[in-house]
C-alpha positions in Angstrom: -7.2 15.3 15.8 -7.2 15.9 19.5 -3.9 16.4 21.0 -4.1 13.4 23.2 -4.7 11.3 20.7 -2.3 12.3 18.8 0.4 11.7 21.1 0.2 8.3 21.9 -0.6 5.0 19.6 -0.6 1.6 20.5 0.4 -1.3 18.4 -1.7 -3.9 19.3 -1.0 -7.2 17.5 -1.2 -10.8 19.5 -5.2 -10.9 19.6 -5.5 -10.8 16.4 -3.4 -13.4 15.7 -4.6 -15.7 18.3 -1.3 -16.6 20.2 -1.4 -16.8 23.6 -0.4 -14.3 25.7 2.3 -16.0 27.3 4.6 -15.7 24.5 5.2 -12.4 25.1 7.1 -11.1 28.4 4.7 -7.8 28.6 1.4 -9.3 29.1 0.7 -10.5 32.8 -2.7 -11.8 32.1 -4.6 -14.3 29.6 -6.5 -12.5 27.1 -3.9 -8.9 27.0 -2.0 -8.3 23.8 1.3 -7.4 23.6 1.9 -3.4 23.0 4.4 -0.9 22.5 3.7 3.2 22.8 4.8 5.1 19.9 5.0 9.0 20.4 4.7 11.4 17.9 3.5 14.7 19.0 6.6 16.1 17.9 6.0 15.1 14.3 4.0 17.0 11.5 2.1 14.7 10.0 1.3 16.8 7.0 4.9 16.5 5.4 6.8 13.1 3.9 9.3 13.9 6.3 7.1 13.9 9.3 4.8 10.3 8.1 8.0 8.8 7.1 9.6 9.2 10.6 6.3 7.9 12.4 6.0 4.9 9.6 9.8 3.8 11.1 9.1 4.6 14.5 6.1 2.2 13.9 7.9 -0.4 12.0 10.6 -0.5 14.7 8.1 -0.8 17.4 6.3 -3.8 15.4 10.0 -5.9 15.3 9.9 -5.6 19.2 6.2 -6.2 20.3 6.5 -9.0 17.6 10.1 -10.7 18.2 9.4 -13.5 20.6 6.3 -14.6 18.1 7.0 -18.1 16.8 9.8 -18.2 13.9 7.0 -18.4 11.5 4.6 -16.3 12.3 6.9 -13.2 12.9 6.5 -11.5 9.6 2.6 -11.8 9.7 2.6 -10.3 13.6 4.7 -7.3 11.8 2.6 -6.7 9.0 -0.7 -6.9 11.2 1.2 -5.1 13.9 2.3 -2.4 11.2 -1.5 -2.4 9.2 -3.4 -1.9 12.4 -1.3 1.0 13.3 -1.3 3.4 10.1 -5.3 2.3 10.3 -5.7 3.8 13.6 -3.4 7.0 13.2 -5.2 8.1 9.9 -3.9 9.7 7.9 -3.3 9.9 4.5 0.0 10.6 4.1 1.1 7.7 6.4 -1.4 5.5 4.7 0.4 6.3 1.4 3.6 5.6 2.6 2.7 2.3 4.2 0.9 1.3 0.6 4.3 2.2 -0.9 6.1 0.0 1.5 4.0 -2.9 1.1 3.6 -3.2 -2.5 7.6 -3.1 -2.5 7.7 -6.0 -0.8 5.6 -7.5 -2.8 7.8 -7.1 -5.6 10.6 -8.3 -4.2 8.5 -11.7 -3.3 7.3 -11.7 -6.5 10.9 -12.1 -8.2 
């Protein structure tokens, strides 16, 4: 994976949801999505250590690109938020972390 892309990732979630863009502060124009830049060129990717670190530093950016969504609709703006993100970085051991997170919470809904 290039180096530039590796640096930067974008969680892009509003647009998907179709909410306006005025609910967020960030975006100045109809039509943007809300974002948040997550770094993590100083993370190895490769190790548990590394994917877990970038899956909370992508978590955490989801609760604040996704806190002034309606009361209802903030825990689907996190998971899509969250989803798109591990989808775009790509890699496995992220991906298998997210699945692990997900189906936990499952669980826990389930009960």
């Amino acid at each position: 994976m290039k180096t530039t892309s590796r640096s930067v990732l974008a969680l892009s979630t509003l647009a998907l949801l179709g909410w306006s863009a005025t609910t967020l502060a960030a975006p100045s124009r109809v039509g943007e999505v809300a974002t948040k830049v997550v770094r993590f060129k100083d993370l190895d990717l490769s190790t548990a250590e590394g994917a877990q670190t970038l899956y909370d530093r992508i978590a955490m950016a989801a609760r604040i690109v996704c806190r002034d969504a309606g009361h209802t609709q903030v825990r689907e703006c996190r998971v899509r938020a969250v989803d798109d993100a591990v989808r775009a970085v790509g890699r496995p051991l992220l991906s298998s972390i997210h699945r692990s997170s997900a189906e936990r919470v499952e669980e826990v809904v389930l009960r």
